[in-house]
DRENPA-3360 file (N, C-alpha, C; in nm, 2 decimals, always signed):
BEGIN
1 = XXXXXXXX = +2.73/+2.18/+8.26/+2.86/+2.17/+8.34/+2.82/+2.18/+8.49 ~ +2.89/+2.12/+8.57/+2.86/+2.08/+8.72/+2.94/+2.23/+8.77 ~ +2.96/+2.27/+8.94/+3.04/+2.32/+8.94/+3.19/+2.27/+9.00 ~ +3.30/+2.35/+9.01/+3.41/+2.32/+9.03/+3.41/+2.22/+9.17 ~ +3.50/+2.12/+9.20/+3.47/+2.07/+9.38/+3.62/+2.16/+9.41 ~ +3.60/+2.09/+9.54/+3.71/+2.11/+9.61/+3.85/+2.08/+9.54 ~ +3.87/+1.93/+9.50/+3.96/+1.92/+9.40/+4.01/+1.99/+9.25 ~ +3.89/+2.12/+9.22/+3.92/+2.16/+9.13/+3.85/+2.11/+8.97;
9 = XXXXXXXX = +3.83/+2.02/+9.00/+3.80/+1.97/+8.87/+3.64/+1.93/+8.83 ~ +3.60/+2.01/+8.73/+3.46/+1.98/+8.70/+3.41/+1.87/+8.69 ~ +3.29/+1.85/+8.67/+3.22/+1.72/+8.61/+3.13/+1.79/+8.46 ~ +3.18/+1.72/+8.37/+3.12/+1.75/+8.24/+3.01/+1.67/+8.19 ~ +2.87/+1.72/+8.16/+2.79/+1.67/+8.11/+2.83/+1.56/+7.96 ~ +2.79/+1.46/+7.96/+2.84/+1.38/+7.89/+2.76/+1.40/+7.76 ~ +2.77/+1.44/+7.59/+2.72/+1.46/+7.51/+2.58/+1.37/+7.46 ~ +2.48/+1.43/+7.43/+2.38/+1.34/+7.41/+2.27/+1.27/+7.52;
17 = XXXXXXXX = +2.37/+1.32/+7.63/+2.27/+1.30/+7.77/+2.19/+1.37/+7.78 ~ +2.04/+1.44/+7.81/+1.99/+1.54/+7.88/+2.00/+1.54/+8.01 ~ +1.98/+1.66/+8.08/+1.98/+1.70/+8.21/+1.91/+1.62/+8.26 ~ +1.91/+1.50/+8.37/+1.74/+1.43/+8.43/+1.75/+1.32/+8.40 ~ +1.76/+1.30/+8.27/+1.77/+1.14/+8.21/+1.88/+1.06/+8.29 ~ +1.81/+0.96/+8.34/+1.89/+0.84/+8.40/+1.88/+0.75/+8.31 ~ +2.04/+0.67/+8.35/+2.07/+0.57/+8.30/+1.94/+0.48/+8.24 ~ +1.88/+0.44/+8.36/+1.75/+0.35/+8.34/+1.67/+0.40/+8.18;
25 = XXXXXXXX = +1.69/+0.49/+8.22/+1.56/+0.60/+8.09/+1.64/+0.52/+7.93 ~ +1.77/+0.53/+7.91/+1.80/+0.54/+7.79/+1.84/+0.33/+7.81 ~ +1.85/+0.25/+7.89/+1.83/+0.13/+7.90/+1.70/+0.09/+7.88 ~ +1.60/+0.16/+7.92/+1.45/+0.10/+7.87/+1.44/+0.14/+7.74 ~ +1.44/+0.27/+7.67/+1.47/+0.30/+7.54/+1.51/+0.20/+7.44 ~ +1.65/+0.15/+7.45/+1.69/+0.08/+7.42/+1.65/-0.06/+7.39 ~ +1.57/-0.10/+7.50/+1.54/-0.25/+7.48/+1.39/-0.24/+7.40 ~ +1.31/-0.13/+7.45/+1.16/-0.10/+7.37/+1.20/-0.12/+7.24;
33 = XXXXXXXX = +1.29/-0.01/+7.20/+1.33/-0.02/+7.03/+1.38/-0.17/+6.99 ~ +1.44/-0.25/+7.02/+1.48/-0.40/+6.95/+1.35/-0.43/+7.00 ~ +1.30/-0.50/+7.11/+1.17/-0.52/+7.11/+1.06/-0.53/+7.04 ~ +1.01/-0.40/+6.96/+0.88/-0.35/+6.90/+0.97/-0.33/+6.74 ~ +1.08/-0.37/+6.69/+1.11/-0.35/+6.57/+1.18/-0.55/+6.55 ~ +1.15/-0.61/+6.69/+1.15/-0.78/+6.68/+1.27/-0.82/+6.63 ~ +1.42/-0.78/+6.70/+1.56/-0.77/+6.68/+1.56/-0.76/+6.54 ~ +1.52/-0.64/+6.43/+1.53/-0.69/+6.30/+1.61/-0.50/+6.32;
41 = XXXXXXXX = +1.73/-0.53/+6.18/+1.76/-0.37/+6.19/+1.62/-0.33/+6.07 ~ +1.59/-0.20/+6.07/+1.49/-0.12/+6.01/+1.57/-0.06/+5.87 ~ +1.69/-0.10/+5.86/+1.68/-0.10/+5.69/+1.77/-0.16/+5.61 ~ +1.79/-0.28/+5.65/+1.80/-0.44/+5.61/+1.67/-0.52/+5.59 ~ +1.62/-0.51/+5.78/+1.50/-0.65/+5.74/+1.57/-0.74/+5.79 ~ +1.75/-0.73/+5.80/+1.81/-0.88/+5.88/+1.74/-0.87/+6.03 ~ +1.75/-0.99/+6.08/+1.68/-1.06/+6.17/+1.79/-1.12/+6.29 ~ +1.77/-1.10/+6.43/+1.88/-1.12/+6.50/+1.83/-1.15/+6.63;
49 = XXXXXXXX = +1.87/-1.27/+6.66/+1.84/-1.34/+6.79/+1.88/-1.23/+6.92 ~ +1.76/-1.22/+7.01/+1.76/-1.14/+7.13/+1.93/-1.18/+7.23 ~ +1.90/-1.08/+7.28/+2.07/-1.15/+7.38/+1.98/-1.07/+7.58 ~ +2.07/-1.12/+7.62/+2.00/-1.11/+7.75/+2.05/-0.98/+7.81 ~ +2.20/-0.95/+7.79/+2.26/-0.78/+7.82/+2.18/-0.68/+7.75 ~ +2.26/-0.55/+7.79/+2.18/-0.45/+7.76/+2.24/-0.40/+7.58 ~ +2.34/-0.44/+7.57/+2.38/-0.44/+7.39/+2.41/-0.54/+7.32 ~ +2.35/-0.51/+7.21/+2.34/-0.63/+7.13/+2.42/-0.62/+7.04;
57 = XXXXXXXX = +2.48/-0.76/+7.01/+2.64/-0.76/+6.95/+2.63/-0.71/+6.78 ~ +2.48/-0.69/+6.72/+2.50/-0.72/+6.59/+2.44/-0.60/+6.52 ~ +2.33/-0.51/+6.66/+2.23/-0.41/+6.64/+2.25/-0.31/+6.73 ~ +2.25/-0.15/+6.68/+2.28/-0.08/+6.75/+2.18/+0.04/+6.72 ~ +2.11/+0.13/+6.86/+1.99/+0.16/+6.81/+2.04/+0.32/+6.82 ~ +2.00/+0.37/+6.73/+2.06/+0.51/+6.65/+1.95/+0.61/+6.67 ~ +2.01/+0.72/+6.73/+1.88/+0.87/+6.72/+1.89/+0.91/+6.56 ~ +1.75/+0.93/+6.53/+1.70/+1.04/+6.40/+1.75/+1.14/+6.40;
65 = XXXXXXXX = +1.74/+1.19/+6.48/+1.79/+1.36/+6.60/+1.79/+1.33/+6.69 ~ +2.00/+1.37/+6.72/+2.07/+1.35/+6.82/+1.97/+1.40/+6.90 ~ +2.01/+1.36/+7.04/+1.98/+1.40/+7.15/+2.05/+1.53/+7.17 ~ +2.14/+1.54/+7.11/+2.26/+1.64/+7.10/+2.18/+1.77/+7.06 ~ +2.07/+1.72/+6.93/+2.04/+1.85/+6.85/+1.90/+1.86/+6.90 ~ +1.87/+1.81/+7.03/+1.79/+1.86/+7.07/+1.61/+1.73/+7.05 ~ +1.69/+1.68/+6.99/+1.59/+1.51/+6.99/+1.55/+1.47/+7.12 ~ +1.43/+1.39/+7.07/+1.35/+1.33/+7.23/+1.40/+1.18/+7.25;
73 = XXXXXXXX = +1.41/+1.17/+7.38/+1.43/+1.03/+7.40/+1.32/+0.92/+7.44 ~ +1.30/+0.95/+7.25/+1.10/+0.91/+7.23/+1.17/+0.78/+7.10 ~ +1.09/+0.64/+7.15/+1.08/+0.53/+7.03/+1.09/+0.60/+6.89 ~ +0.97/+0.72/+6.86/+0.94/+0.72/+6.72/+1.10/+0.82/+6.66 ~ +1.20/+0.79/+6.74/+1.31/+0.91/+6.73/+1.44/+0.82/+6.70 ~ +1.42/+0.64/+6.70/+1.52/+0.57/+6.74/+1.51/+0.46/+6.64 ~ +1.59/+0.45/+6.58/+1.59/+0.31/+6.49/+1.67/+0.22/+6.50 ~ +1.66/+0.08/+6.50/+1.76/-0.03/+6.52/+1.84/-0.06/+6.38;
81 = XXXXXXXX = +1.98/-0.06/+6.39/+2.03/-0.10/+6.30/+2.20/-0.18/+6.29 ~ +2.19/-0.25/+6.21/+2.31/-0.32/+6.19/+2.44/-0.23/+6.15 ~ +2.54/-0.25/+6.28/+2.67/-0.16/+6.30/+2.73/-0.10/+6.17 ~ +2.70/-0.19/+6.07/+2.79/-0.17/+5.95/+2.73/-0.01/+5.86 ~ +2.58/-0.02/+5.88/+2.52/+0.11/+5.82/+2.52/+0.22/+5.91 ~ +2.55/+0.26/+6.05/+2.54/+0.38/+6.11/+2.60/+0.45/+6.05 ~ +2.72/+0.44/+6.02/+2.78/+0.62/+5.98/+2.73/+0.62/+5.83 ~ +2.69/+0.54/+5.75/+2.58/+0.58/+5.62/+2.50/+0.67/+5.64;
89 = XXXXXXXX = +2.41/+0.63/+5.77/+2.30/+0.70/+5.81/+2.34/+0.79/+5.88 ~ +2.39/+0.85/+5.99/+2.44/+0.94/+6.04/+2.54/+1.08/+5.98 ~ +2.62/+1.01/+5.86/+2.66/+1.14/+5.73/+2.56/+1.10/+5.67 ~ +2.42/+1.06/+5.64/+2.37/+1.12/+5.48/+2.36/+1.02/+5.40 ~ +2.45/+0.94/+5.36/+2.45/+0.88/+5.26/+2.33/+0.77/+5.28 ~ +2.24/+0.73/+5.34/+2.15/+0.65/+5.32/+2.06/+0.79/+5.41 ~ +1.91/+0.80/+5.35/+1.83/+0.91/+5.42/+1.67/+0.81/+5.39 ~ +1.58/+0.84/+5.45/+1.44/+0.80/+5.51/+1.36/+0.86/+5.48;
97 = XXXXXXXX = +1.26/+0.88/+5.35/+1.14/+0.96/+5.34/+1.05/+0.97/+5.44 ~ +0.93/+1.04/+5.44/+0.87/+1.04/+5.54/+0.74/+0.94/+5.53 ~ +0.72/+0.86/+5.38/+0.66/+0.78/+5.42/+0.77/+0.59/+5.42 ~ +0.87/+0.63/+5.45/+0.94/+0.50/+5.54/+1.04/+0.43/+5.38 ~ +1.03/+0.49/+5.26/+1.11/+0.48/+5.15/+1.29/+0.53/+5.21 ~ +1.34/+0.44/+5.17/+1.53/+0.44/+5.17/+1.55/+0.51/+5.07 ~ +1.63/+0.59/+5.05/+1.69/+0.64/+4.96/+1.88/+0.68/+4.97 ~ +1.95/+0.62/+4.84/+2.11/+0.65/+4.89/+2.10/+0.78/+4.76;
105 = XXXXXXXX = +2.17/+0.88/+4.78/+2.14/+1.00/+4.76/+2.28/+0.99/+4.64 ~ +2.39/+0.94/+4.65/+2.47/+0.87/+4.60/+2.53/+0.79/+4.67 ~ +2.50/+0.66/+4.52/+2.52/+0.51/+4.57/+2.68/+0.51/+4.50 ~ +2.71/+0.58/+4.50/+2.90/+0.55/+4.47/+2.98/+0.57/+4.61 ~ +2.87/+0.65/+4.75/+2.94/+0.64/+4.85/+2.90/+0.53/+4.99 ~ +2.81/+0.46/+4.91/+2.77/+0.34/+4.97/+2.82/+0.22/+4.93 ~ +2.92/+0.16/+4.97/+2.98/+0.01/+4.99/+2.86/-0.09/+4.95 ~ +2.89/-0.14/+4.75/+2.78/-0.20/+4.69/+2.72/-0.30/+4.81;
113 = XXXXXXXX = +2.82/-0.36/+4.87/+2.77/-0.50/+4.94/+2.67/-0.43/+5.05 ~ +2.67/-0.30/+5.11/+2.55/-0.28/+5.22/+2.45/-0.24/+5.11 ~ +2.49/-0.20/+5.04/+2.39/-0.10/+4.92/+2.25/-0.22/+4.87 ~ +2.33/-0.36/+4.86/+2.18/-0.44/+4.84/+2.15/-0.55/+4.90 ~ +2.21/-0.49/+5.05/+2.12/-0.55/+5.17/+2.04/-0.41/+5.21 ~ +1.97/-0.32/+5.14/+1.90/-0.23/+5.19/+1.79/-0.26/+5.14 ~ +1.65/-0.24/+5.21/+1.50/-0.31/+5.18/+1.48/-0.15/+5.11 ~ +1.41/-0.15/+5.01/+1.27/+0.02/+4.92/+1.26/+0.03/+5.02;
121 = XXXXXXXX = +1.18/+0.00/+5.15/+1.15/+0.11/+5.26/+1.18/+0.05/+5.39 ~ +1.18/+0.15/+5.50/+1.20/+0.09/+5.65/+1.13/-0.05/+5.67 ~ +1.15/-0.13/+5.76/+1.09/-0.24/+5.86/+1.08/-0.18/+5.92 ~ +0.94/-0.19/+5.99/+0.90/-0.08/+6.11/+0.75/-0.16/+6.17 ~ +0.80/-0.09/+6.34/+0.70/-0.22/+6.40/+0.56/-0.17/+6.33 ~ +0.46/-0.26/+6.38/+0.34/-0.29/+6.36/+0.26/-0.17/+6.42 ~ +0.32/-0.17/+6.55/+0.21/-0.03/+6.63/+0.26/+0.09/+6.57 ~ +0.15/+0.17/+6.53/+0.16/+0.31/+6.44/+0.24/+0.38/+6.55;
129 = XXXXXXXX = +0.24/+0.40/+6.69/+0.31/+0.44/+6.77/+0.46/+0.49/+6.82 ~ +0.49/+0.31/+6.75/+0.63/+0.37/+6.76/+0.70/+0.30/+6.62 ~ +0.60/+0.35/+6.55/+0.66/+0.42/+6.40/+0.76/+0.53/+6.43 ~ +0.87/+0.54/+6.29/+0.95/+0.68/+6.33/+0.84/+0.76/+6.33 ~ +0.91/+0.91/+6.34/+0.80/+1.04/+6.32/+0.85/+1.09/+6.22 ~ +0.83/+1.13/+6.17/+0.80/+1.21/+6.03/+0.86/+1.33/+6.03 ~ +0.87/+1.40/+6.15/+0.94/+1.54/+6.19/+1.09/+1.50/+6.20 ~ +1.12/+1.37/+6.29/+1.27/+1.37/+6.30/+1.29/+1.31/+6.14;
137 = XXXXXXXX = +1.25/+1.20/+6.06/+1.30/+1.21/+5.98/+1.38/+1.30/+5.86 ~ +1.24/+1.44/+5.88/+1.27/+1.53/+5.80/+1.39/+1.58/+5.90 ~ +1.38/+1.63/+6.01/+1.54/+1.71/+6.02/+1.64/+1.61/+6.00 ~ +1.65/+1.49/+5.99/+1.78/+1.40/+5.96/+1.79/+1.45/+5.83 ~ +1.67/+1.46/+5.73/+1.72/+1.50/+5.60/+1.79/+1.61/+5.58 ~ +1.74/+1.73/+5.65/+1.77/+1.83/+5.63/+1.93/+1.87/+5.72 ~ +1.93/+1.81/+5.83/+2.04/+1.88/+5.85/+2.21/+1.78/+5.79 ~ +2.17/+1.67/+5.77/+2.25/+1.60/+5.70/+2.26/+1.60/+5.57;
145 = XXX = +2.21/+1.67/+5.49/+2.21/+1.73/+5.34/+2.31/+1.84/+5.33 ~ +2.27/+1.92/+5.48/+2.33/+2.09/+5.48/+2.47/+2.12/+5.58 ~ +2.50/+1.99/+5.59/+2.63/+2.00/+5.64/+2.72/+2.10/+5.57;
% end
């Protein structure tokens, strides 16, 4: 939180931002991850023509661990994916082994039609680098199991 101005009124840190991080920071982010995952979401495998703006109409690139919960605003932390599965993956219902296996934990609360557009394991770029990590996956498991 900023302090009060003259007018009284704070300025509130906006959730998911860290302190420092500029705009720029989470715009490069962003374009690296479609980039090095070659507009494909990472657990479909669909495939999506680049767009010249900074969001793309069909892919939206999701933290493992929020930035919120203390996640880095690091590639191996960020996966590209098609709008329709985020809140799957963000409650739980679709979760990521640590060696890159999908798993729906129950498939009675996954919508059959996304349920087999999902690939046995992530699409994930080629450079080991900005593979996910292994650590955020496991806290996505864990803290979205223990809600």
């Amino acid at each position: 939180m900023g302090g009060a101005g003259d007018d009284g009124f704070e300025e509130a840190r906006q959730p998911g931002f860290a302190a420092g991080e500029t705009l720029d920071s989470y715009e490069s982010l962003q374009r690296l991850v479609l980039t090095s995952y070659g507009y494909r979401c990472a657990l479909t495998g669909e495939s999506f023509a680049p767009v010249s703006g900074l969001l793309h109409p069909r892919l939206d690139v999701v933290a493992i661990r929020p930035r919120i919960h203390g996640g880095p605003l690091s590639i191996a932390n960020y996966l590209p994916m098609v709008g329709e599965l985020v809140d799957a993956f963000e409650h739980g219902t679709i979760l990521v082994e640590d060696d890159y296996r999908i798993v729906v934990p129950n498939t009675d609360l996954l919508d059959p039609a996304h349920r087999i557009r999902l690939r046995s394991a992530l699409h994930v770029p080629a450079e080991h680098l900005f593979r996910p990590g292994a650590a955020y996956l496991a806290y996505h498991r864990r803290f979205v199991l223990g809600r």
